[in-house]
C-alpha positions as CSV (number, residue, x, y, z in Angstrom):
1,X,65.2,186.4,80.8
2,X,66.5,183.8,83.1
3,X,65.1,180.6,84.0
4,X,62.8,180.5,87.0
5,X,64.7,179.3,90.2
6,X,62.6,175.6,90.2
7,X,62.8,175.1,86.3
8,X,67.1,175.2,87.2
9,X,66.8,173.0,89.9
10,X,65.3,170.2,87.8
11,X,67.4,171.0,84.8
12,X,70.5,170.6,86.7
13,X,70.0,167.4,89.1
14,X,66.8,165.2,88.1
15,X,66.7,166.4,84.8
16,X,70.2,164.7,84.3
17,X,69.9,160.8,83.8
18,X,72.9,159.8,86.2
19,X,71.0,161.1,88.7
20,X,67.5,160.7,88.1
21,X,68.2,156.7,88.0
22,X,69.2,157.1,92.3
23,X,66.5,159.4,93.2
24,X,63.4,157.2,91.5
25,X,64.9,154.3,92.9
26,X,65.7,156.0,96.2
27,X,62.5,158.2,96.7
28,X,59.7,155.3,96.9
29,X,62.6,153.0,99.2
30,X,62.3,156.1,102.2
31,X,58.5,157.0,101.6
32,X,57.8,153.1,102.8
33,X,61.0,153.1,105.2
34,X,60.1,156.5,107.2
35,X,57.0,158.0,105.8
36,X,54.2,154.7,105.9
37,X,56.2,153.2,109.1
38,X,54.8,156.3,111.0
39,X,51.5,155.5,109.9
40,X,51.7,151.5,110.3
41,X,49.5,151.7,114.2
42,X,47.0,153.6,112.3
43,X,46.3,151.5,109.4
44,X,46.6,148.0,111.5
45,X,44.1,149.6,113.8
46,X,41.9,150.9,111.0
47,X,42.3,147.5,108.9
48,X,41.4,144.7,112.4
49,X,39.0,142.1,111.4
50,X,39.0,143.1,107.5
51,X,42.4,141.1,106.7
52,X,41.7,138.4,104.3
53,X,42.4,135.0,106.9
54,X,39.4,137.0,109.2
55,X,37.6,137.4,105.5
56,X,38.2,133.8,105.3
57,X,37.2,132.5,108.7
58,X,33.8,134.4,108.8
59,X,33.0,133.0,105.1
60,X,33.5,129.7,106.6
61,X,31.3,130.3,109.7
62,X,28.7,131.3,107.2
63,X,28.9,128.5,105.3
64,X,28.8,126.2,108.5
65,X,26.2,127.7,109.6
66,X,24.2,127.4,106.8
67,X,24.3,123.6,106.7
68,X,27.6,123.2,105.1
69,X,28.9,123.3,101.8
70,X,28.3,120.4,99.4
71,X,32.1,120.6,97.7
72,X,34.2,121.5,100.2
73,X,38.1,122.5,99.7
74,X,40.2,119.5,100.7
75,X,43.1,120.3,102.7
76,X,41.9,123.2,104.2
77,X,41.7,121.7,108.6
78,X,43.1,124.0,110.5
């Protein structure tokens, strides 16, 4: 009985180690180039004011507003 159609098409190309090496390194490389870049105005959108500087910045409004902090993190004046 012959091989099903799929089972032959991995045998003969990712099966085979010179070309398996290309395609793992090759398959993640276009998902991020062409795949998430179509997405990128939908996940910025979805992701305002949660970034880890705004994170930051209302942590230290808290804080302020709480009376201050009594060791604060020198260096830190923006």
């Amino acid at each position: 009985m012959a091989f099903p159609f799929w089972t032959n098409v991995l045998n003969y190309t990712y099966a085979r180690g010179f070309i398996r090496i290309p395609i793992v390194l090759v398959v993640p490389i276009l998902f991020n180039k062409y795949v998430l870049y179509q997405y990128e105005g939908a996940f910025q959108s979805w992701n305002a004011g949660h970034n880890q500087k705004d994170i930051w910045n209302r942590l230290q409004a808290k804080v302020a507003a709480e009376g201050g902090a009594e060791g604060e993190v020198e260096g830190d004046a923006e």
